[in-house]
C-alpha positions as CSV (number, residue, x, y, z in Angstrom):
1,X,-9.9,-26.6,16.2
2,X,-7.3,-23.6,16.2
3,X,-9.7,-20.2,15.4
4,X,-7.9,-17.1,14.0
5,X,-7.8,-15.8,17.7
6,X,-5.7,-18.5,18.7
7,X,-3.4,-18.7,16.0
8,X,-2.7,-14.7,16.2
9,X,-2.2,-15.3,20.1
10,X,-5.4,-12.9,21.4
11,X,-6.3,-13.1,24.9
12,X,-9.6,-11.5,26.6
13,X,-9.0,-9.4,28.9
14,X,-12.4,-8.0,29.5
15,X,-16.1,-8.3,27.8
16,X,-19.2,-6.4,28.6
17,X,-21.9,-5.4,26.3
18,X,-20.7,-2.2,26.2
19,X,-16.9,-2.7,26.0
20,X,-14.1,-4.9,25.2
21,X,-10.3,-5.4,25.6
22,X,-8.1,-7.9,23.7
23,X,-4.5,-8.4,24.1
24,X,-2.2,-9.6,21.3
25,X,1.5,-10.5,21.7
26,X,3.7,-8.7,18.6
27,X,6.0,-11.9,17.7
28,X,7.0,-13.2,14.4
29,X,3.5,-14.4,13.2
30,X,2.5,-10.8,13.4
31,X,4.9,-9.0,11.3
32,X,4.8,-8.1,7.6
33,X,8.4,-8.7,5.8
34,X,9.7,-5.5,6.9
35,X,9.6,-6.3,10.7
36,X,6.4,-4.6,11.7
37,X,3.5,-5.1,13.1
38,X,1.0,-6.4,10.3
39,X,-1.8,-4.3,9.9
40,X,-4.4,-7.0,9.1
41,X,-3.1,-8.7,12.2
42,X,-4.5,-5.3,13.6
43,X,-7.6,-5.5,12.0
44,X,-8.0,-9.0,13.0
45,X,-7.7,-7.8,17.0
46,X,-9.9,-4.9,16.7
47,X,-12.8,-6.6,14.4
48,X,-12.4,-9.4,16.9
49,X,-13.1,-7.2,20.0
50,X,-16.1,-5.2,18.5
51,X,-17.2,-8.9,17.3
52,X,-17.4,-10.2,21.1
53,X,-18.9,-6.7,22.0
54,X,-21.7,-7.6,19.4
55,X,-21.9,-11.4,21.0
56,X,-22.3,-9.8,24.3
57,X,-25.3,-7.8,23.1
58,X,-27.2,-10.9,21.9
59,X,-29.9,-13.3,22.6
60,X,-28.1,-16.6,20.4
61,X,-31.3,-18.5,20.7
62,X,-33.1,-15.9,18.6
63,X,-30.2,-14.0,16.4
64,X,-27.0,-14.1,15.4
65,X,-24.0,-10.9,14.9
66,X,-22.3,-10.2,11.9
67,X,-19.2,-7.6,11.2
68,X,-20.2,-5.7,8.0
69,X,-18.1,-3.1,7.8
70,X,-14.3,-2.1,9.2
71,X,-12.7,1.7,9.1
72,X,-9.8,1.7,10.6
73,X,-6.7,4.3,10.2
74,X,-3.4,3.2,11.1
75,X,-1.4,5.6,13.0
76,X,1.9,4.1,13.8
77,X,3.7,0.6,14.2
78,X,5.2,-1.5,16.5
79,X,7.9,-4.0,16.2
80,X,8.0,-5.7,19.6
81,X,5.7,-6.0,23.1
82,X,1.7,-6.3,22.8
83,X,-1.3,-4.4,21.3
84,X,-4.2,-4.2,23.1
85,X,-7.8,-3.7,21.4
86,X,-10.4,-1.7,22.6
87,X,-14.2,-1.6,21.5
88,X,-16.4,0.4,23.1
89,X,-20.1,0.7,21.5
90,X,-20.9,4.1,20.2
91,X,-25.1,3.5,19.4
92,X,-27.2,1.0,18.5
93,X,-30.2,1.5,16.4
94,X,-32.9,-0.4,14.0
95,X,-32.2,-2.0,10.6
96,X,-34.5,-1.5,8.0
97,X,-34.7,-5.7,7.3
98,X,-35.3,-6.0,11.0
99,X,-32.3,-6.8,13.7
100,X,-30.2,-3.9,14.3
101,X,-27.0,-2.4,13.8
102,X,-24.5,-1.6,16.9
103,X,-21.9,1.2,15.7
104,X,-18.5,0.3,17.9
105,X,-15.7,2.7,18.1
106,X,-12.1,0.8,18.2
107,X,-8.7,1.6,19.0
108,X,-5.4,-0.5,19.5
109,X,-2.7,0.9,21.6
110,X,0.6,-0.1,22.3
111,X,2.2,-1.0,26.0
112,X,2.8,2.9,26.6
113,X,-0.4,3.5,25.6
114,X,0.0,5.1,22.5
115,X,-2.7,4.5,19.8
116,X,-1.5,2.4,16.6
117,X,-4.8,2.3,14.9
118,X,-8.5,3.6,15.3
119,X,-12.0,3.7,13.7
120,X,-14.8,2.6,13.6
121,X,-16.5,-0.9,13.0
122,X,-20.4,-1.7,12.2
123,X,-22.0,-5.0,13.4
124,X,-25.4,-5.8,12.2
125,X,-27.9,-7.9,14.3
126,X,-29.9,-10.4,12.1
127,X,-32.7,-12.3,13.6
128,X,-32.6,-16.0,12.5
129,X,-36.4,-15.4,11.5
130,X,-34.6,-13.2,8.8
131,X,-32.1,-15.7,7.7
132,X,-34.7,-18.1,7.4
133,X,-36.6,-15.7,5.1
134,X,-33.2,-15.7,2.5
135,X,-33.2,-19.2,2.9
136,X,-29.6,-18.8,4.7
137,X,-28.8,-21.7,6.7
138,X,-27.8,-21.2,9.7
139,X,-25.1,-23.6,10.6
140,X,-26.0,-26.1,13.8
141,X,-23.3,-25.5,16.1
142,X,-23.2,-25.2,19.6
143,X,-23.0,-21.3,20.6
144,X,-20.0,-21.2,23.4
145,X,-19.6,-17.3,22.8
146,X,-19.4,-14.2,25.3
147,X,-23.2,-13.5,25.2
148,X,-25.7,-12.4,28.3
149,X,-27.2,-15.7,28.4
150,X,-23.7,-17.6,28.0
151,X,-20.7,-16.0,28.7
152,X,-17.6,-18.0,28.7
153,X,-14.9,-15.9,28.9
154,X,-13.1,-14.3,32.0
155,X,-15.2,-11.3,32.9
156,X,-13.6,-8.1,35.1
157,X,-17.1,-6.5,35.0
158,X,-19.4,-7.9,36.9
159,X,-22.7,-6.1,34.5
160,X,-23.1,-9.0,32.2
């Protein structure tokens, strides 16, 4: 099955709990009708990034991370080369409905290191004892995601 990650072209480059870096080529399926870089392809690279952070900072046996909220100002554009997405977690604190929520800064740059976009992205922590009390199924599949327990991704920093 081809995800969103795979279809935009986004690499890992690194994952820790505490920080992230995604590379996306800019190519044809990335641009908007004028030429440039698409800012939900943006949004999809820096969601995705803070999303792994999140996964890195979970037991999968006993939770699950959802992205519930994205802020994210675009700066400037790009028309050719690769964006590269950084999240980097800002504090974590309780929920009121149990879990947590992780606050992760973000910010793409472009190949001279410029910054295209930025903000700030919120990831909440639910334990499956919680989805269980909304009667939310939780959907059987096997976890093969960058957590502590499981990581299965290329990994520069050794603190997983």
């Amino acid at each position: 099955m081809k995800t969103l990650l795979d279809v935009l072209g986004i690499s890992v480059e690194e994952i820790t709990p505490d920080h992230v870096e995604l590379t996306m080529p800019i190519g044809q399926n990335v641009l908007q009708e004028w030429g440039f870089l698409h800012g939900g392809a943006t949004l999809a690279l820096l969601e995705s990034a803070a999303s792994y952070g999140a996964a890195a900072r979970t037991d999968p046996q006993t939770e699950r991370p959802f992205g519930i909220n994205l802020n994210v100002t675009h700066r400037k554009s790009e028309v050719s080369g690769s964006v590269h997405g950084f999240a980097d977690i800002e504090r974590e604190e309780p929920s009121r409905h149990g879990g947590r929520k992780q606050f992760w800064r973000v910010v793409a740059y472009n190949d001279s290191h410029e910054v295209l976009s930025e903000g700030t992205m919120l990831t909440m922590i639910v334990p499956l004892s919680r989805l269980a009390e909304k009667k939310q199924d939780v959907p059987s599949v096997s976890y093969g995601g960058p957590s502590k327990m499981n990581p299965t991704v290329h990994v520069k920093d050794a603190r997983l």
